[in-house]
Every structure is written in structure tokens, then in C-alpha cells.
N, C-alpha and C positions, 0 to 999 in steps of 0.2 A: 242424459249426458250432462253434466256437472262439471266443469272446468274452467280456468283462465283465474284471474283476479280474481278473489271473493270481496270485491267492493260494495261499499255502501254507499258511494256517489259516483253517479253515473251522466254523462250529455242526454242521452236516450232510452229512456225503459219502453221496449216494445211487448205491448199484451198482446199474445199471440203467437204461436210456432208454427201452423199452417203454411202455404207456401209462400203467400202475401207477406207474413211477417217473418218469416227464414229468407227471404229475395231480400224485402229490404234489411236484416242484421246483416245480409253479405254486402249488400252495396255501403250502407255505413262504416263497416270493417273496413273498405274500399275507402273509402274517405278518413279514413284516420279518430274514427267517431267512438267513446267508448260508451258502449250498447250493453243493455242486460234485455236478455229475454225473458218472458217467464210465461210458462205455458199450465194450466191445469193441470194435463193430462201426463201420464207418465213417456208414453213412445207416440209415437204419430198413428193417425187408425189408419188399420191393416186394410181396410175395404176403399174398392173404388170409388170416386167420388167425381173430380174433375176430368174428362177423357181429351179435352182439344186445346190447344194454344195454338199462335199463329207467330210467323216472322219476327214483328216486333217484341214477342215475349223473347223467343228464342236469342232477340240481339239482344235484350236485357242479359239472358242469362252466358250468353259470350263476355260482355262487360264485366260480371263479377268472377269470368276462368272457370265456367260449369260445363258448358255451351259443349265440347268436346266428350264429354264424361255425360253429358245426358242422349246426346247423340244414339249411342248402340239402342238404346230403349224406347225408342219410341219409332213410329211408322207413319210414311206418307199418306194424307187424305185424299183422294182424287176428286172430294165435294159431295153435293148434296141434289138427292132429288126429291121431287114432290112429286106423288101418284095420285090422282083420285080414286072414287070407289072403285072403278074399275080399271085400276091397273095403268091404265091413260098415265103419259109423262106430261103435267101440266106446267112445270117449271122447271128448269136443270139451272144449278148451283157449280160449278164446275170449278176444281180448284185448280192451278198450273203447276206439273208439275219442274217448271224448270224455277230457278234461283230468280228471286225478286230484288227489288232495289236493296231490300233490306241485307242484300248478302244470305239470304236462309230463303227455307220454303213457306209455303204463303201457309198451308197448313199438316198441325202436327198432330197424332194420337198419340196418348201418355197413359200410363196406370199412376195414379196420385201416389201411391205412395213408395214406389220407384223413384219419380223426384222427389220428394220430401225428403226421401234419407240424402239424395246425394244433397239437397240444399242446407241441412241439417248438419251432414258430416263438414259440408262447406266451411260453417261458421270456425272449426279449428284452424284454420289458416290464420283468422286475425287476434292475437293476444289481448286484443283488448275488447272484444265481445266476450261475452259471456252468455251460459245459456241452463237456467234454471227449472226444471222439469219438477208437476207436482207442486205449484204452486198457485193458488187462487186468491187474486187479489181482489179485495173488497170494500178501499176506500183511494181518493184521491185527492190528495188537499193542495189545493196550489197558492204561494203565496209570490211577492216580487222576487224572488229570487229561485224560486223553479217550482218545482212537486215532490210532495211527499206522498209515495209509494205504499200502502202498506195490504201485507199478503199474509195468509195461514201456506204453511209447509203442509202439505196435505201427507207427507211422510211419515211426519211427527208429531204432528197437532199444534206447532210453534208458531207463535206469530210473530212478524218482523215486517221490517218496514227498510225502503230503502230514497235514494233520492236521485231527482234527475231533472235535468234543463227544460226537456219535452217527453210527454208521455205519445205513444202513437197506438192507438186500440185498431188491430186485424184481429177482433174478438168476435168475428162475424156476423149474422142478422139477430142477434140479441145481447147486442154489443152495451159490456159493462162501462166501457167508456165515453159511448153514446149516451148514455145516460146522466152521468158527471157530467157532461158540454153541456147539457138539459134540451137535446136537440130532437123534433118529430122529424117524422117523415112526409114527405111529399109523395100521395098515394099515385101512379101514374095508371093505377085500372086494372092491372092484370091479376087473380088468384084463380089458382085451379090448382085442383088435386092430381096427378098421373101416380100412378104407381110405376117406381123403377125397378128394371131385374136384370141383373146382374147373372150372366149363367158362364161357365166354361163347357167349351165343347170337350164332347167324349173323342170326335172323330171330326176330320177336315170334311167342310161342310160349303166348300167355294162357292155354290149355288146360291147365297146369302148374299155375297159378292162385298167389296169393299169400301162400295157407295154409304153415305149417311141415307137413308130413304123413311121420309115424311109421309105417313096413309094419310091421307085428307079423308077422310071417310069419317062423313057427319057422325055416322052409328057408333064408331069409336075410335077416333082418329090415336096412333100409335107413331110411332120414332125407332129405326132401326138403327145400331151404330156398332161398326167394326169398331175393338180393340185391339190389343195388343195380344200378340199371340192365339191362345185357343179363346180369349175374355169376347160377349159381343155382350150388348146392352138393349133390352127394350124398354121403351118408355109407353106407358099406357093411360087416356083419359079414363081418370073414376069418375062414372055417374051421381052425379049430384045425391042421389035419393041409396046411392051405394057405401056400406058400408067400412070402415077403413080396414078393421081388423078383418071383415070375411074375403075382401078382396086377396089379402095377403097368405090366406090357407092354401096348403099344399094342391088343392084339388082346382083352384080355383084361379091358379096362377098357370097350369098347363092348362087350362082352358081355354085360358084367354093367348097362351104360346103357340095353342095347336097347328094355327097355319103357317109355323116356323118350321118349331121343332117338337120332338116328343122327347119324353120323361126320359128314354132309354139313349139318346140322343146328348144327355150334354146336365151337367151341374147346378144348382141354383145356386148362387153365393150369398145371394143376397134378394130380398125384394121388401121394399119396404114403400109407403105411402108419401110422397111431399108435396108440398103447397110450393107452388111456382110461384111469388110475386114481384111485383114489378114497383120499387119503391128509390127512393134518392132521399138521403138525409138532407134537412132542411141547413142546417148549418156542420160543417167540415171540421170548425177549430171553435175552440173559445181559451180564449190564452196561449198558455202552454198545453192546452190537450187536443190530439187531432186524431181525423178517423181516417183508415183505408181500408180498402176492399169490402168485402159485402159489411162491414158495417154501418159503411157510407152508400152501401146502393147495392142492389138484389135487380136482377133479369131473369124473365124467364130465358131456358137453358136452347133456344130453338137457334141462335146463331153461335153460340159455344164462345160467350164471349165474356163469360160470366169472372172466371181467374183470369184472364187478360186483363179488364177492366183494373183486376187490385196491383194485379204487376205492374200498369202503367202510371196509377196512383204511385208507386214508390220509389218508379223510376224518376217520375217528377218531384218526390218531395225527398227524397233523401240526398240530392247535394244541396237540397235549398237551405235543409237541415244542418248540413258539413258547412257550408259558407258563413251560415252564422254564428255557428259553435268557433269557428275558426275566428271569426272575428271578421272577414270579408263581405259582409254583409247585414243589414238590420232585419232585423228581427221581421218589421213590414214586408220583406220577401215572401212570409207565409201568407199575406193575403193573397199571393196572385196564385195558392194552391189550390183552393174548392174553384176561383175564378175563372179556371182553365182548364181544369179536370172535368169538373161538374155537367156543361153543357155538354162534352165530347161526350161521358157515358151516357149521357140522357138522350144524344141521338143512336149509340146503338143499340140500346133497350126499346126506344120506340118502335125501331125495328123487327128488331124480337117481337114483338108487342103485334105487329101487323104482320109477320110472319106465321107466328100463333093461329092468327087470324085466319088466314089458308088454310093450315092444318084442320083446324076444329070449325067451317062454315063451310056452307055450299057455296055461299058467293063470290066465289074466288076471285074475281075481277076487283073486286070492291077491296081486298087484303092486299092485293099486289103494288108495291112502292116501285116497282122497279119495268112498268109497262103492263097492256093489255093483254090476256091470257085469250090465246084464239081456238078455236076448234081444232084447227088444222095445223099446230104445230105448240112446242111449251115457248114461256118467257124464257130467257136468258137472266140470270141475277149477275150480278158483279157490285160487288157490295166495297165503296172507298171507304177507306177509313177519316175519321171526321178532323176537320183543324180546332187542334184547340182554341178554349173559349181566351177572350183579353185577358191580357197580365203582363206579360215582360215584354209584349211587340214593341221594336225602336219606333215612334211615331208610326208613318205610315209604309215601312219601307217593304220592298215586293217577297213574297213568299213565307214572312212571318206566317206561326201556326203551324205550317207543315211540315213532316216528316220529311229528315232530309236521307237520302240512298246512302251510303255504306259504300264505297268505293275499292278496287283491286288495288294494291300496289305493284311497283313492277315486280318485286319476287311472289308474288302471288299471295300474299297474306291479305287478312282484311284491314281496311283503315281502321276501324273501332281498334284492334290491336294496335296499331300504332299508337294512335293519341290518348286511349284511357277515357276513363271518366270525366271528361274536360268540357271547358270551351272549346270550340276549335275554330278559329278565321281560316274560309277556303279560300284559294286565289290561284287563279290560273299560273302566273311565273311568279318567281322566289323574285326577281327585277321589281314587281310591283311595290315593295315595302322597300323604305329607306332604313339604313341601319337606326337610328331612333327608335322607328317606330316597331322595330323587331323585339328591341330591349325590354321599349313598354312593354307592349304584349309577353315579355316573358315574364317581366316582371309582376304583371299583372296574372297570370297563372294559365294563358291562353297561349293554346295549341297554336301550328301552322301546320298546313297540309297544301301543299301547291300541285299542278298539274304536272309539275316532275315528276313527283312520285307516281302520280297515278291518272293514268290518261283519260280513265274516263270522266276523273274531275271536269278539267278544262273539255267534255263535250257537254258536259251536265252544265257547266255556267252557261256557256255559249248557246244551250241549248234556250235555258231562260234570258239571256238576253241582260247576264250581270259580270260584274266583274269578282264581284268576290259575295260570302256570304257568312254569318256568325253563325255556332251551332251549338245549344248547348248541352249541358252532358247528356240528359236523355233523349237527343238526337235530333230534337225540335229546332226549326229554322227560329233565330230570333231575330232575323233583319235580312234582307240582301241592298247591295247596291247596282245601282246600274252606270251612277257616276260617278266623277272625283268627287259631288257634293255631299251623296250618299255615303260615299267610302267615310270619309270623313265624317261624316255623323255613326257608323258603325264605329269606328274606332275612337272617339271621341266619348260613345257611351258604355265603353268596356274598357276604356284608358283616360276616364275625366280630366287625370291633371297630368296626362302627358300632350303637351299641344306642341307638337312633332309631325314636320312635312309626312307623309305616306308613301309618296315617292320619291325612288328613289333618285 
């Protein structure tokens, strides 16, 4: 797809059209940001790849008006279990099916490349992205006044060059962008080979059921995983001493299927060898160039948090991006990106990491983060999601870091639809703000959402024990107060030079 401005100076040139870098070109579109994509390849690949996201991707993808349109396609998780070799339920993953804070369910199955197009077809909405197919870029020069771009048209054999304020590589684990920052990686331990397979069923085969199910079976621990429609996925350890290409032979991939399915049973799409690692880029940024998604960090795939982790990289860095290009903001805002991001994915990778651990050891007690594994009954997992690392918290104020809920309004829509990609100050009654201090804030670009609208606001504050809370656009708490001292420091440091009573 080829459209919009054919410019040659751009705010953002984003390496990468995968979902990572199509999430963040529609959140920037969203911000008023002018974006060129430019992707190698000519369409998006046809085969599955990513199969789970959860809530908070899902509220990303509400934010940029997908959320609706990706909906029919995908299917509720019910969680995950872990068997040993014999069949024994050592741990149960259980997912809920009812709506979370987040407004969405906790977890989703997806065919990757069902979302890709809709993220993909997304980008026509904003005229001022653009998205360049077939183009492999090869150098990066950055000087004080931005980067110079430059790419072969793999069309035509042309080389061109283009320019932009910030480059953002979602170039993935062999990221060309990563490179230019001149940045290694921080090895966290984990490489192994599974062979994946990919099969469609011939025939409805419910007896497979629509658990995720982990064999912990030392001799060849394997991963079950419903998809979408007839699609299911196995994931299998290769032996060390086993080879990649004979594993992958027609005769030697229903061998290892046979206590599923058989050959007459159901389609292979696909089955091919990958190395699971467990890595964090040592540095995020160097200047103008910054990495997201597995460029900047690879888990193994055992908690499916793998494309979460980049959608949440770009939900946090792309209004940090919009704020500066806009002029609201310094440039210094991007240090609090790797600073905030970084340690959140490095605690669910570790996870993964000691999940792994269950799967592929007998010691199962020894893997388990989350309680003692007994004879006589499995653990229970319930897996939080982690507060981001330091960066933009108001001093010390209560609930910084964490994800704030998503609230109903009275006609039933969600908050996120109301306020947008924003700030947003919560506050129990619209009475709490003085007219001043309403202006500031509007003037300042910061939402209000009061317990008017939405009731269960005002149980959520009351609930922590604050009067109001800042929130910003990727949903992260960045302060609460619990007094007029605090209130005033929350509004003080999102309205510096408005020094305006708060009450009214």
C-alpha cells in the first residue's frame, strides 16, 4: 500500500510494519504526528505467528478505533494448564472470563495476520502517515537536526533517502536499528530450540479442548494452543543432539503429533524450528534513534506476552513522541522510555523464563513463582501485571506506576472513548475544581472525567483512599493525591505556571 504525501521530511520514520510498528503509525496518526513507514517486504506474512494478546493490548487497540473491527476475530482464552508426564494437573492458569478493569477480557487468541491487515488498512484514516512497502533501509545518519534515512526501493533497485526528527526500529530480533544505537544485549539465560506446527483441522476435534496445555514431560515437554477457528498450534522441544532440518520432515512431524492427531486428521501449515531467547537490549535510545518490540527484547513465548510487551513499548512512547514534536515537551521526556519500560518487560520475561522452567524439569517446585506444587492438588497462577520502572512518577505520590481501570459512563460507553489519547485528571465531583483551575487544565491539554459521569470512578478513588488521580495517555497512573497538599502538587506539575486555588 503506497499512499498519502510522498514526502521527504517526516517527525517519524518508523522501520517496520509488523503489528508493533502499524500500532504505533496509528497511534502517532492519532497524535497528529507525520509518520512514514517503510517496511521490506511487500504484504504482511500470510502465516501465523503471534496467537495471544491480553486487555491492555486490546485497550491500546480501542484508543487508535480498531478495538471494534478486531473484535469478530478473535476468541476467548479460558487459561492455561500445566500436566505432568502423567497427565496429573500440576498447575492451573485460569483466565476470567468476565471484563477486567481494563474494560476488555483478560485474554485473547488472534491469527497475526487478520490483525496486521486491519492495523495496516488502519493507517488510511490519517493523511499524514504514510506507508511505504518494499523498501530496505540500510544507513542512518543522525545529525542536530534529525536523521537522514536512507533505503533501496526493492521494486526498482532505487536508492533514496528520506528525513525525520526520530527514527523508531520494530525491525525485530535482528534489528537494523539496533545496530546504528551500537547497542548489545543483556543475555537473561534462556535459548532452546521447539519446533512449531502450525496444522488446520479437517474435522471439529473438541476433545483437544480450548485450554492452552503445557506437557511438562522431562522426555519432551510440548505446548498445546487453541486458535482461531479450525488453526491449533503445537510447540515441541528439539533435542539438543537433534537435527533442525530432520525434525521438520513430513514423517517426523506426525510422529511427534501422534498423540494428538493423525495425518488424515488435519493440515500442516506450517512447522518450522525457532530458538526461544530470553534477551533485553542494553540501551533503548541513542539520540534520535529508539527501539521497540523485539528489537529491544525477545521472551520466551510460554506466557504469550511476547507482542504485548511491543504494544506497550508504543503505547508509552508514542505520545512522548507527539508532546515533543508538538513542542509540549523536551526532548529529555525520552529518557523516561527504556527507564520505565525496561524493568516491566524484564519482570515478565523472567517469568516466562521460570515457567519454561516447569515445562522442561522435573523439579517443579523449584520453577514455580507463584507457590508450592503439592501432590494432592495443582498451584493456582495468577500472574499481575508489573508497575512500571521510574520516570514521570510526581515525587512520591500513591498509585504512580500502575495501570489505572477504564471506567463505564452513564450511557454505557467506555471512558477511554471519551477522553482520547490524553492526560486525564480523575476527580470524584466536577465541585472539586475551581473555575481557574479547569481553564489551566484545559489549557494545558488535560482531560477531566468526574464521578458524574461515571460511578464507578468515585468508588475506585474512595476505594484507594484519594481524592483525585492524573492518568496518562497510555493509561498509567502518574500521581494520586489523597490531600489538598497532594492535589496541588498533581496540578502544579501538569499546570507549572498556572498557580490557581483547585477549589472551588
Amino acid at each position: 500500500m503506497q499512499h498519502k504525501c510522498a514526502s521527504s521530511e517526516f517527525d517519524v520514520v518508523i522501520v517496520g510494519r509488523g503489528p508493533v510498528g502499524a500500532t504505533l503509525a496509528n497511534l502517532l496518526g492519532l497524535c497528529g504526528v507525520r509518520t512514514l513507514v517503510l517496511e521490506r517486504e511487500a504484504r504482511a506474512y500470510h502465516l501465523p505467528r503471534a496467537v495471544h494478546f491480553d486487555d491492555e493490548c486490546m485497550r491500546v487497540f480501542q484508543t487508535i478505533g480498531l478495538a471494534e473491527e478486531i473484535l469478530p476475530l478473535v476468541i476467548l482464552s479460558p487459561g492455561m494448564r500445566f500436566l505432568d508426564a502423567n497427565g496429573r494437573l500440576i498447575l492451573d492458569w485460569p483466565r476470567s472470563q468476565n471484563l477486567t478493569s481494563m474494560g476488555w477480557h483478560l485474554s485473547y487468541r488472534f491469527h497475526q495476520p487478520d490483525l496486521e491487515d486491519i492495523l495496516i488498512n488502519g493507517l488510511q484514516r490519517w493523511p499524514q502517515v504514510e506507508l511505504r512497502n518494499r523498501c530496505e533501509v540500510f544507513a542512518l545518519e543522525e545529525d542536530e537536526h534529525g536523521v537522514r534515512i536512507r533505503y533501496e526501493d526493492l521494486s526498482n533497485g532505487q536508492l533514496a533517502e528520506v528525513r525525520a526528527g526520530y527514527v523508531v526500529g520494530c525491525d525485530g530480533a535482528r534489528s537494523l536499528v539496533r545496530r546504528f544505537i551500537g547497542s548489545g544485549m543483556n543475555d537473561l539465560g534462556f535459548h532452546e530450540r521447539w519446533l512449531v506446527i502450525d496444522a488446520l483441522l479437517m474435522h471439529e476435534r473438541p476433545d483437544l479442548g480450548d485450554y492452552s496445555i503445557q506437557y511438562c514431560d522431562p522426555r519432551r515437554p510440548a505446548t498445546y494452543i487453541r486458535g482461531t477457528g479450525n488453526r491449533r498450534r503445537w510447540e515441541i522441544t528439539v533435542h539438543p543432539d537433534e537435527d533442525t532440518q530432520a525434525v521438520t520432515q513430513p514423517a517426523k512431524i506426525w510422529e511427534l503429533l501422534s498423540q494428538w492427531i493423525r495425518p488424515d486428521e488435519a493440515e500442516i501449515e506450517r512447522a518450522a524450528v525457532y530458538t526461544f531467547h530470553s534477551a533485553i537490549a542494553k540501551q533503548w535510545r541513542n539520540g534520535r534513534l529508539l527501539l521497540a518490540g523485539d528489537s529491544a527484547h525477545q521472551t520466551p513465548p510460554f506466557l504469550g506476552q511476547g507482542m504485548c510487551a511491543g504494544i506497550r513499548d508504543v503505547a508509552n512512547l508514542a505520545w512522548k513522541l507527539g508532546d515533543i514534536i508538538a513542542g509540549r515537551a523536551d526532548a529529555n521526556l525520552l529518557d523516561t522510555y527504556q527507564s520505565e519500560r525496561s524493568p516491566h518487560v524484564r519482570e515478565f520475561i523472567e517469568l516466562a523464563i521460570r515457567l519454561g522452567g516447569v515445562i522442561n524439569t522435573k523439579a517443579i517446585e523449584a520453577g514455580l513463582a507463584a507457590g508450592e506444587a503439592r501432590k494432592d492438588a495443582p498451584v493456582k497462577l495468577d500472574v499481575r501485571k508489573p508497575l512500571l520502572g521510574p520516570g514521570l512518577a510526581i515525587d512520591d505520590l500513591p498509585l504512580a506506576g500502575h495501570l489505572a481501570p477504564q471506567f463505564t459512563l452513564a450511557d454505557g460507553r467506555r471512558s477511554d472513548d471519551r477522553t482520547g489519547y490524553a492526560n486525564v485528571l480523575l476527580v470524584d465531583k466536577a465541585a472539586t475544581l475551581s473555575q481557574p483551575a479547569r481553564t489551566a487544565l484545559a489549557q494545558a491539554g488535560i482531560e477531566v472525567l468526574t464521578g458524574n459521569e461515571a460511578a464507578d470512578l468515585g468508588r475506585w478513588l474512595r476505594e484507594h483512599d484519594i481524592k483525585a488521580a492524573l492518568i496518562r495517555p497510555d493509561r498509567y497512573v502518574r500521581g494520586a493525591a489523597r490531600s489538598e497538599e497532594e492535589f496541588d502538587l498533581l496540578i502544579a506539575a501538569i499546570c507549572p505556571l498556572a498557580h490557581v486555588p483547585t477549589a472551588a
